[in-house]
Every structure is written in structure tokens, then in C-alpha cells.
C-alpha positions in Angstrom: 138.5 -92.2 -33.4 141.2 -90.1 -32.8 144.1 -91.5 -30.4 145.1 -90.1 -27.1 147.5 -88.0 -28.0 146.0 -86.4 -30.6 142.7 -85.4 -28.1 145.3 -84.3 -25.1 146.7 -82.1 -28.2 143.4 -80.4 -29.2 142.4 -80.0 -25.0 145.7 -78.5 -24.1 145.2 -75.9 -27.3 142.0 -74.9 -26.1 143.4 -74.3 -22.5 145.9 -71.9 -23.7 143.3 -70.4 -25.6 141.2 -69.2 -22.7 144.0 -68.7 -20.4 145.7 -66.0 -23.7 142.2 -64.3 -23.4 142.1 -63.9 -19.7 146.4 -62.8 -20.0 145.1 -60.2 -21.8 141.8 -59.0 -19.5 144.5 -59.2 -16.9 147.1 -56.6 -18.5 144.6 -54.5 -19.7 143.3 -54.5 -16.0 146.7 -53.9 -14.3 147.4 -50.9 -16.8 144.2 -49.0 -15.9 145.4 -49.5 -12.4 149.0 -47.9 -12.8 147.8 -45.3 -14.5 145.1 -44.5 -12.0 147.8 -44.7 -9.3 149.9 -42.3 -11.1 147.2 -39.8 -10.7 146.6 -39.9 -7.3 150.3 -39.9 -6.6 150.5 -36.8 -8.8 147.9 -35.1 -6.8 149.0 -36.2 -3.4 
């Protein structure tokens, strides 16, 4: 059985994991928006 440590280790790894993936849905997401923005302020 693996200690305590070793399992906090492997659960904190596969937090950042998720939370990386999501980062990235988030910045892809907030790009789209500027450049969306941009438009309408071009037209405006």
C-alpha cells in the first residue's frame, strides 16, 4: 500500500491536470472574445 504522501502526490498531479485543461478552454475562450470585441469596436 502506498503511504500518504505518496497518494496526496498522485491526487494533487491529477488536480493540476484538469485545472491545465480547463487554463487552456479558458484562454482559448477569452481570445475569441478580444478578437470579437475588436470587431465591433472597429465598426462602431
Amino acid at each position: 500500500m502506498p503511504s500518504n504522501t505518496t497518494k496526496t502526490k498522485l491526487i494533487r498531479s491529477n488536480k493540476d491536470k484538469l485545472n491545465k485543461r480547463n487554463l487552456k478552454a479558458d484562454q482559448k475562450r477569452i481570445q475569441k472574445n478580444a478578437e470579437i470585441l475588436k470587431e465591433l469596436a472597429s465598426e462602431a
